[in-house]
C-alpha positions in Angstrom: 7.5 -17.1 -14.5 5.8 -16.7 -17.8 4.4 -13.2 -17.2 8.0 -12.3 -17.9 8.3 -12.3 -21.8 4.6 -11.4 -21.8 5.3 -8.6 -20.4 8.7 -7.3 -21.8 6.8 -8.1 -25.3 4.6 -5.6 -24.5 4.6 -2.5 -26.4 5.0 0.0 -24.3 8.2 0.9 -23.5 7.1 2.5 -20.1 6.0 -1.0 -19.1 9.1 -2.4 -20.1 10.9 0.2 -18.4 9.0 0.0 -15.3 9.3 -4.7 -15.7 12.9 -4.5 -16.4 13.5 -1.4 -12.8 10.6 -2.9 -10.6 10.7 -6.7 -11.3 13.3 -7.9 -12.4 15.3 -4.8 -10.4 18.2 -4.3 -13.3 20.1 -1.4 -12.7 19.8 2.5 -14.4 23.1 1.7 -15.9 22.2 -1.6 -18.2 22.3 -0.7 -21.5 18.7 -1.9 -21.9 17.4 0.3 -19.0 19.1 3.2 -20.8 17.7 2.5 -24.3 13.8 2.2 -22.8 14.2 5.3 -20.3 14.8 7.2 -23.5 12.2 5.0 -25.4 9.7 6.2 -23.1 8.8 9.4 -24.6 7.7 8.3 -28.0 5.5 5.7 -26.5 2.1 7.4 -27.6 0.7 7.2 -24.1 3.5 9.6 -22.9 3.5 11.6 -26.4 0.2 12.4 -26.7 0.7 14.0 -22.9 4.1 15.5 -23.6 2.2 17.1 -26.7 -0.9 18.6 -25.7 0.8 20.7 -22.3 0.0 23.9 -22.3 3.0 26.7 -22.3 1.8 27.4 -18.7 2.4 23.6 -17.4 -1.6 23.0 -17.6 -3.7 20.6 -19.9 -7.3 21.1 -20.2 -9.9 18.1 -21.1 -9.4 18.2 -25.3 -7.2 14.9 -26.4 -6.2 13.9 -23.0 -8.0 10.4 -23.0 -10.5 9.4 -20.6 -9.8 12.6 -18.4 -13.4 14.4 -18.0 -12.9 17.3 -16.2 -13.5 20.9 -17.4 -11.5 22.2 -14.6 -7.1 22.7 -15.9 -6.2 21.8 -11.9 -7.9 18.5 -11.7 -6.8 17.5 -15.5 -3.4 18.4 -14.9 -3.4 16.7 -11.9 -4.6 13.4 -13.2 -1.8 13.9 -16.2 0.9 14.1 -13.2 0.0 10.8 -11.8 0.1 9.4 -15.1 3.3 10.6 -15.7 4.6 9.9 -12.2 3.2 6.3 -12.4 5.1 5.9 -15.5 8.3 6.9 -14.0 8.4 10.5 -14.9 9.9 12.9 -11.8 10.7 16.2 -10.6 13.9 16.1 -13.5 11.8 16.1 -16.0 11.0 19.4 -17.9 7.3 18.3 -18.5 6.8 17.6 -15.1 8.5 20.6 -13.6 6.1 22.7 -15.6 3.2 20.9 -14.7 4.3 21.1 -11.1 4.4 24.4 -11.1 1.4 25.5 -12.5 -0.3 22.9 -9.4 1.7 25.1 -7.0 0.3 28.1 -8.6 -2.9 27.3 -7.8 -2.1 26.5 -4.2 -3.8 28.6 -1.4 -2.1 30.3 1.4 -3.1 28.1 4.0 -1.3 24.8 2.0 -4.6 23.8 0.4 -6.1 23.8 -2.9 -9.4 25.5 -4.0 -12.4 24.2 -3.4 -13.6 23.2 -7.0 -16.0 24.3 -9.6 -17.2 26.9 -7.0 -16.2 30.1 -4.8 -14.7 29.1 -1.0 -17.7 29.2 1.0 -17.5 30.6 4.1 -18.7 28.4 7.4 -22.0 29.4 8.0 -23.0 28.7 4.0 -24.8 25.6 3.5 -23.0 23.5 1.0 -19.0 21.9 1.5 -17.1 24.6 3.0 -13.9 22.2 2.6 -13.7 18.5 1.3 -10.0 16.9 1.7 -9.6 15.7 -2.1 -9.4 19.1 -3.3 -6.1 18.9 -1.6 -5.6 15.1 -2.2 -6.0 14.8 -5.7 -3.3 17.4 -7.1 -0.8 16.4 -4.2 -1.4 12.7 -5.5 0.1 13.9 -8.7 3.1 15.9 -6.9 4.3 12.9 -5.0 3.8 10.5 -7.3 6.5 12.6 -9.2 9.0 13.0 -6.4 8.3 15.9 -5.4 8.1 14.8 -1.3 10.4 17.6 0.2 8.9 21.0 -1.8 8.0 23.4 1.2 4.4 24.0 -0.3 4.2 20.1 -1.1 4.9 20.0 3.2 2.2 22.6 3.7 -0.4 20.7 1.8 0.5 17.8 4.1 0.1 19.7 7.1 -3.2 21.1 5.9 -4.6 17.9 5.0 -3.6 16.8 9.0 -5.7 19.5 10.1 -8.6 18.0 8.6 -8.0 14.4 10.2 -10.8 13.2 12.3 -10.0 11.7 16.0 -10.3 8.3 14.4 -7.7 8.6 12.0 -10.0 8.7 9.3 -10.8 11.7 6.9 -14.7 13.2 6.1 -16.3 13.4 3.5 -16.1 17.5 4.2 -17.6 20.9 6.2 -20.6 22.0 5.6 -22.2 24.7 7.3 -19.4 23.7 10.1 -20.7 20.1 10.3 -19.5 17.1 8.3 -21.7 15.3 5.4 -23.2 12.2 5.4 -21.6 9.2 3.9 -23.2 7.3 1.4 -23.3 3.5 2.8 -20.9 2.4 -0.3 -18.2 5.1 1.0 -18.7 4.2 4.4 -15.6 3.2 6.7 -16.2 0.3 9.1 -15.3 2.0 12.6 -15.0 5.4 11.7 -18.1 7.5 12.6 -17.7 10.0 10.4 -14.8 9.0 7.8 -15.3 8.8 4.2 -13.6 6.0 2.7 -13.0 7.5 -0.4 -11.6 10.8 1.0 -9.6 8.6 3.5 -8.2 6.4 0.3 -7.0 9.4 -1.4 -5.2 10.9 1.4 -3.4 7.3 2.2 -2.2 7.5 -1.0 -0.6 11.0 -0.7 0.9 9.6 2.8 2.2 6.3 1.1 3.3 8.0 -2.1 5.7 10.0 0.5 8.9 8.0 1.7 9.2 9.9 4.5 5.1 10.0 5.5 4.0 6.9 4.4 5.3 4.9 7.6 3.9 7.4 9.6 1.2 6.3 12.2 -1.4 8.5 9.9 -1.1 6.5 7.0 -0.6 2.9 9.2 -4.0 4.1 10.9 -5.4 5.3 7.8 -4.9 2.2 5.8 -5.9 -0.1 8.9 -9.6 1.6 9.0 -9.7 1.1 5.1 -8.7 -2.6 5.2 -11.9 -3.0 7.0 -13.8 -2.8 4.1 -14.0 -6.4 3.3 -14.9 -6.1 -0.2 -13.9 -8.5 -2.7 -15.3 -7.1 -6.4 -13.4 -9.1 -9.1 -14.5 -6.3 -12.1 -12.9 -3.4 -9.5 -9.6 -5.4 -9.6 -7.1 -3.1 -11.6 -9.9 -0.3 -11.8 -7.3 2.3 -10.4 -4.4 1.3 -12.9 -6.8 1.5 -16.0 -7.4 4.8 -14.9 -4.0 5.9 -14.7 -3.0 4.7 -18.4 -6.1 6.4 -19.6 -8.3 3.5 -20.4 -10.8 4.1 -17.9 -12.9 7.6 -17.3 -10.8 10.0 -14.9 -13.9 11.9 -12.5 -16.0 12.8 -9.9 -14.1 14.3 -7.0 -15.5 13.0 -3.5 -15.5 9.7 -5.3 -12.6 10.0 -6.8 -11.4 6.8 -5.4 -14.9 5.5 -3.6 -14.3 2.0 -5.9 -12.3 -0.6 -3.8 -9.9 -1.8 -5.9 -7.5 -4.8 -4.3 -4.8 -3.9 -6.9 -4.6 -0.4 -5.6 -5.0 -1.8 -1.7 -2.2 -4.2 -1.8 -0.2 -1.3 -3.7 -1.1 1.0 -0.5 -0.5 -2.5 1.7 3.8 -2.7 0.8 4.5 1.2 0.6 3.1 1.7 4.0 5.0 -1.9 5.1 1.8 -3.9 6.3 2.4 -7.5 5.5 0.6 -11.0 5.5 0.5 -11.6 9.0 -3.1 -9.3 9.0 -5.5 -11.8 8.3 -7.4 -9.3 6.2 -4.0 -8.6 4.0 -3.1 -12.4 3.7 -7.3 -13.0 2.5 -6.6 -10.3 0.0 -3.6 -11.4 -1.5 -5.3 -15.0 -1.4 -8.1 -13.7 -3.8 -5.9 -12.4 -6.0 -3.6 -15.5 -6.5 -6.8 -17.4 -6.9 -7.8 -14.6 -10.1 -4.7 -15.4 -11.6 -5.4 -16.6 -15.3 -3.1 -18.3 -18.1 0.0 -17.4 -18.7 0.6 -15.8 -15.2 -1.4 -13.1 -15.8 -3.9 -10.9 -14.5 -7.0 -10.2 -16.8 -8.5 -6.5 -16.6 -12.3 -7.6 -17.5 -13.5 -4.2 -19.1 -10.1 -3.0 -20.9 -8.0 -6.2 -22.2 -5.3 -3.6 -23.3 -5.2 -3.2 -19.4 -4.2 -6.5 -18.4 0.1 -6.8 -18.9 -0.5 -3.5 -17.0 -2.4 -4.8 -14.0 -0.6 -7.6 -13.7 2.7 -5.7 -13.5 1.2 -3.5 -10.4 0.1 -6.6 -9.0 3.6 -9.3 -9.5 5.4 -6.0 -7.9 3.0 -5.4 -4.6 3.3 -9.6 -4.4 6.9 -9.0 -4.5 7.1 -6.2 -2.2 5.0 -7.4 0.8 7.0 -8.5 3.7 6.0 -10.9 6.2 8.6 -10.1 8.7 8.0 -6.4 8.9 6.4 -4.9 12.0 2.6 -3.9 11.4 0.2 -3.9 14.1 -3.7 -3.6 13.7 -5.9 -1.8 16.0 -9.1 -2.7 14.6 -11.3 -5.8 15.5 -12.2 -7.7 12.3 -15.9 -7.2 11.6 -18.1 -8.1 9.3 -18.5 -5.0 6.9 -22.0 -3.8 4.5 -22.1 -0.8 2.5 -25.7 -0.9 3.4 -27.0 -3.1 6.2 -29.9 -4.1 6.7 -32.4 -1.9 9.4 -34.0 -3.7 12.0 -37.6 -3.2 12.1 -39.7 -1.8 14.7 -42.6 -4.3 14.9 
């Protein structure tokens, strides 16, 4: 146990907050808990946040690190699931105005524009629809607590529309017929899926207390397990991201790296456990990456690292071998890009 005054030396009092609540599950009312939840805002990876909001709720891409977007909706949306990862909800003013400006933006039909570019209509060639448009701002709304808002239920429903037979999610519509997928976004017994797309609407589903033990997101997260990808650099990729120590882009690969740490995170909120061969090889890999100390280095941000290893000691502690998951899918061997056969 180490990783413990490590990690409650660290100075962030959001990670202490987050040790003292998540880990070592002390109460709201300890006197220590108190003094860090109101610690929290003058830790300068909240302040700088807290600062730069616009009076509308919005942030665009000046100060905000790593976030590079000239678009206000993604930006803000990426600065709600910083917030919400750091334990910031719906009773916050910060967030409520943020919230709202998201829900501003929000189409009629529950979704969110299309962006960087007018809504095409279906027989236009380019992506008439793509389901991250939706994903990534309702990422940021239930990551902040806000799971029963009427218009957070209609992006939900909207997003369901979009699911493919297989449980999976495209990539998009375009021209009324769904892209290719790019060999390292492919799913392994999904025709169609994008794994990136899928990823980012599993989250949304396991973000959701209500959603995430919902057959969608158990079938979602057992076609993305099947992506049997063990890349040591990814590990944490998703975490650095959300502090702000890695870049914050792209939108239909928004989450196309495979990142364990955010898997096993995905794994416990939607109650898989150990007993899937491909969960218990996972969490196998990342006992055996565990360095001194207890902890978990994050190889292209050090400053990531007590972070990482927080996410990671509290998806350990949350994965439950006694819980009921079921997998539908055979375990086969999985490449981005296999190899063609040849004709001759």
């Amino acid at each position: 146990m180490t990783w413990i005054p490590l990690l409650l030396t660290d100075p962030s009092p959001c990670l202490r907050y987050l040790v003292l609540t998540e880990l070592l599950h002390l109460s709201e009312d300890e006197e220590e808990v108190q003094e860090l939840s109101e610690m929290r805002e003058s830790d300068p990876l909240v302040k700088n946040l807290f600062n730069l909001q616009k009076p509308n709720g919005a942030w665009d891409s000046f100060g905000i690190s790593q976030i590079t977007s000239s678009e206000n909706l993604q930006i803000t949306s990426m600065a709600l699931q910083r917030l919400g990862y750091f334990g910031f909800d719906s009773t916050h003013p910060v967030v409520q105005r943020a919230a709202e400006f998201l829900f501003s933006k929000q189409q009629n039909d529950g979704s969110w524009p299309m962006p960087g570019k007018k809504q095409l209509i279906d027989e236009e060639i380019g992506y008439q629809m793509i389901p991250v448009q939706t994903a990534i701002p309702l990422l940021g709304l239930v990551m902040s607590g806000y799971f029963t808002d009427k218009r957070t239920e209609n992006a939900f429903e909207w997003l369901m529309e979009q699911r493919l037979e297989d449980g999976a999610w495209p990539v998009g519509l375009s021209a009324g017929n769904y892209g290719g997928i790019a060999g390292y976004r492919r799913l392994a017994h999904s025709r169609w899926g994008c794994r990136s797309n899928t990823t980012a609407v599993l989250s949304c589903l396991a973000y959701d207390p209500k959603r995430s033990k919902s057959d969608e997101a158990k079938r979602a997260l057992d076609l993305v397990l099947g992506t049997d990808s063990k890349l040591r650099n990814n590990l944490g990729f998703m975490i650095a991201r959300l502090i702000g120590l890695e870049k914050s882009f792209g939108r239909i690969t928004f989450m196309a790296k495979f990142d364990i740490a955010h898997i096993l995170n995905l794994c416990w909120r939607v109650s898989a456990n150990q007993d899937d061969e491909r969960i218990s090889d996972l969490i196998e890999f990342i006992k055996s990456e565990q360095g001194d100390f207890g902890l978990w280095d994050y190889i292209a941000h050090p400053k990531a690292t007590r972070w990482v290893t927080f996410d990671l000691l509290r998806s350990l502690s949350y994965i439950n071998e006694n819980v009921e998951w079921i997998s539908e899918e055979p375990r086969t061997p999985f490449q981005a890009y296999p190899k063609k056969m040849k004709r001759f």
